[in-house]
N, C-alpha and C positions, 0 to 999 in steps of 0.2 A: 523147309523153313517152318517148323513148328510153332513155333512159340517168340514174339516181337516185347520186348521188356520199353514200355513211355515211360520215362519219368517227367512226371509234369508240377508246376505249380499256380495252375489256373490263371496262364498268360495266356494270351494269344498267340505268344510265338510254342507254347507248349499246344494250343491248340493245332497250330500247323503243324507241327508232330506227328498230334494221335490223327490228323487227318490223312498224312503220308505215310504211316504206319497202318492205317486201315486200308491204303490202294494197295499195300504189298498184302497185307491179310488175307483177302480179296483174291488177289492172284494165287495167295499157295495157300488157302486154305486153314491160315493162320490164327493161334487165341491173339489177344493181344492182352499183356501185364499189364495194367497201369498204375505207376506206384507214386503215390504225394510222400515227404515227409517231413514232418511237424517240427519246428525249432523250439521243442520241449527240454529245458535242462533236465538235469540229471536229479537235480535236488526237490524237481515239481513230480517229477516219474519215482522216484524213491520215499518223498516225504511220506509219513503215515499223518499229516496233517489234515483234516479234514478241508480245508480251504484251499490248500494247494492241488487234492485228489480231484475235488470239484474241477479246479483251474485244468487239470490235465482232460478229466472227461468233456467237459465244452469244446476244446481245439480239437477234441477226437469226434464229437460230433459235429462241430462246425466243417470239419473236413467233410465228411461221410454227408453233410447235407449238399457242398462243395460238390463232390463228386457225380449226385443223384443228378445237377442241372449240366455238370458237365460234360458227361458221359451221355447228354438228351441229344443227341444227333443222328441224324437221316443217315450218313455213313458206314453209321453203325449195327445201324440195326438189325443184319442177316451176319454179324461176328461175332464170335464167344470173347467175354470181355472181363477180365477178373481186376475189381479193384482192389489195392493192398493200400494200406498207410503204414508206416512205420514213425515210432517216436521221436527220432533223432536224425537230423542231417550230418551222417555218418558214412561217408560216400563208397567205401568200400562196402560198405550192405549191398549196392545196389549189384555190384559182382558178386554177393553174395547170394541175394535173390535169384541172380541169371544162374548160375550153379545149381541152387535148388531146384526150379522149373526148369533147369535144361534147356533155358534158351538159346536160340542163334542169334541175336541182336538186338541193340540197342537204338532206338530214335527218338533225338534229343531236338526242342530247339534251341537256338540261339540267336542275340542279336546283330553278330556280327561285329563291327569295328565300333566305338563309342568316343569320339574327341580324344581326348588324350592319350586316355588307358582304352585297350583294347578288351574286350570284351573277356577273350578267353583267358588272358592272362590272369590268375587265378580264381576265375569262373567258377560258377558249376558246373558248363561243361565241360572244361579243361579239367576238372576234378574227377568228373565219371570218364572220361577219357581215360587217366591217370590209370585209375583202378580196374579199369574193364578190360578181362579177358579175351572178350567176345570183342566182334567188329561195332562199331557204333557209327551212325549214321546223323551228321550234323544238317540239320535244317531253319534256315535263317526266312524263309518266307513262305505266304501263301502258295501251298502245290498244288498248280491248277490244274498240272498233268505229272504223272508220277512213274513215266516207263523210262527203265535202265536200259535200255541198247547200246551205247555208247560209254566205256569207262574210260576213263584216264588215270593210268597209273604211274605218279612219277618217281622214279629211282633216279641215286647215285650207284647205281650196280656193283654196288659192294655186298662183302657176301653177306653182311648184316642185314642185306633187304630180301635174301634168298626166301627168310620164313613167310614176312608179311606177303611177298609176291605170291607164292602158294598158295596161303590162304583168302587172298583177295581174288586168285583166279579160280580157287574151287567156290569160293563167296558169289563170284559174280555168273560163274557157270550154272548156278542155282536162279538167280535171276533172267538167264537168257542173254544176258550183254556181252556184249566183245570187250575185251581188253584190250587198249593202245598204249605199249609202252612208251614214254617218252625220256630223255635225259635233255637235258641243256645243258649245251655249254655255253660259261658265261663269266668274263671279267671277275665277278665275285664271288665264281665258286670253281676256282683251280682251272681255269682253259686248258685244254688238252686236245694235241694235237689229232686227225681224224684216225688217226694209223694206231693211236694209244684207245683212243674211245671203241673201234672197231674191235680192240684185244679185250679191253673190261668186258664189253658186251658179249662176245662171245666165250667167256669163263663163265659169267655172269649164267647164260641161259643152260649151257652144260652141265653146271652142277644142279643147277634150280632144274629143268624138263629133263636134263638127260641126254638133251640132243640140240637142235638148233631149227624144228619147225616153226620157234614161234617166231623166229627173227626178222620177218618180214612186217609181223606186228609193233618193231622197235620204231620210235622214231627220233634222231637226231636232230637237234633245232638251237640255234644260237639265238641269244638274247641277251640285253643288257643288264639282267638278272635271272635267275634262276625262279624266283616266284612269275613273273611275268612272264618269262619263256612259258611256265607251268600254265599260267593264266589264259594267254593268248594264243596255246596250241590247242587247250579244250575248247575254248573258240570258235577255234577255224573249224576242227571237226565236227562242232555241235554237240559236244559231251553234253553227258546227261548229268554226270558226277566224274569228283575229280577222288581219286583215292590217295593217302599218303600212311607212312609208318610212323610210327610212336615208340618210344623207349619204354613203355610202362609206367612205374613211379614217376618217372623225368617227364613224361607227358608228353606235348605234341614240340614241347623246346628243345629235342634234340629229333635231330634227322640231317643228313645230307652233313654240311660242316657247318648249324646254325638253325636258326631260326626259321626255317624256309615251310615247313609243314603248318607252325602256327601262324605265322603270315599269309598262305595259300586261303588257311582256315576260316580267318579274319575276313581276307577282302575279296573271296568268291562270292558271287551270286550262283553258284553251282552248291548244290549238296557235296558235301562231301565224307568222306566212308576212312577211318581209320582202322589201321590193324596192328596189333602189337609183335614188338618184335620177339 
């Protein structure tokens, strides 16, 4: 893990970010990107107006002055640390950046759930979710301790999960973690009988490994939903992080038959690690 892409904007939950971003640093020896960008229109970056070039160079130093106090921390200080700004909150830059630097991932914060409307729901990090190629790593609070040993990764064992599982388990085999498969079965996501869940699973891991070592790591578990079975089985085990798949452009809104990835997303207190399909 070369290369850790923060995008931040001098929150605190952006802080908690570059802090969990700097314990994985730490461990692999990692630069870390930190990228701001400016909500500069188009008409202040292109005028040849003197007043408006002014207006764009202030935001571009306010930032960079921005950056000097925020990058001042003790965490930091034994990691190569490259700040970028960019002009425009243009969110597929930020997979565009990752591309350029060859990064392996992204760590964002977020806030989590907010009253009515939920946070991710068209967020920004619902946004760089959206766009990013690379896995991305959602954190909603201070990381007081930051070791992956424990994943949870929950499938519908379809074969549209085949890719993200892949690359969540060579992702997480880079960090040292176990995988624990789980599925739920559950009133509101197609109950199916043990003898049919036993058949998915084992198609499921055949096409994906090859074979069927990892089955032991599967775990079946009923629930009276499918995010909460999700919830309450990283629980019991003590996950460290829960992982789920994304559709790409569609975001963390399709997975399983619904909403189940952006509600996981929402209302963990766990990190949690997307992979696109």
């Amino acid at each position: 893990m070369k290369k850790i892409i923060v995008p931040v904007d001098f929150s605190d939950h952006s802080e908690f970010a570059l802090e969990a971003a700097a314990s994985l640093a730490q461990k692999f020896n990692s630069e870390l990107i930190v990228l701001h960008m400016l909500e500069l229109s188009n008409a202040i970056i292109s005028s040849s107006s003197d007043a408006l070039n002014q207006e764009a160079v202030f935001y571009l130093k306010l930032a960079e002055q921005k950056f000097v106090d925020f990058l001042d921390k003790p965490y930091l200080q034994e990691i190569e640390v490259t700040p970028i700004v960019k002009h425009f909150k243009v969110w597929s830059e930020i997979n565009d950046v990752a591309n350029e630097h060859q990064a392996d991932l992204i760590v964002m914060g977020s806030h989590g759930t907010s009253g009515i409307k939920e946070v991710l729901v068209g967020s920004n990090t619902e946004k760089v979710v959206r766009y990013s190629d690379i896995p991305v790593i959602i954190i909603k609070h201070n990381p007081i301790l930051l070791d992956f040993e424990n994943a949870v990764f929950a499938s519908d064992f379809t074969e549209n999960a085949v890719e993200p599982y892949l690359k969540a388990k060579t992702t997480f085999d880079k960090l040292g973690a176990k995988v624990h498969l789980v599925y739920v079965n559950s009133p509101d996501g197609n109950f199916r009988s043990s003898s049919e869940i036993d058949k998915k699973v084992t198609n499921f891991l055949k096409k994906a490994d090859g074979d069927l070592k990892n089955l032991n790591n599967v775990n079946i578990v009923s629930d009276y939903s499918i995010e909460q079975g999700i919830l309450n089985f990283a629980n019991l085990i003590g996950a460290d992080v829960i992982a789920v798949a994304t559709h790409g452009r569609t975001g963390l809104a399709h997975f399983f038959e619904g909403s189940i990835s952006e509600d996981v997303a929402n209302h963990s207190t766990l990190p949690v690690m997307t992979f696109k399909m």
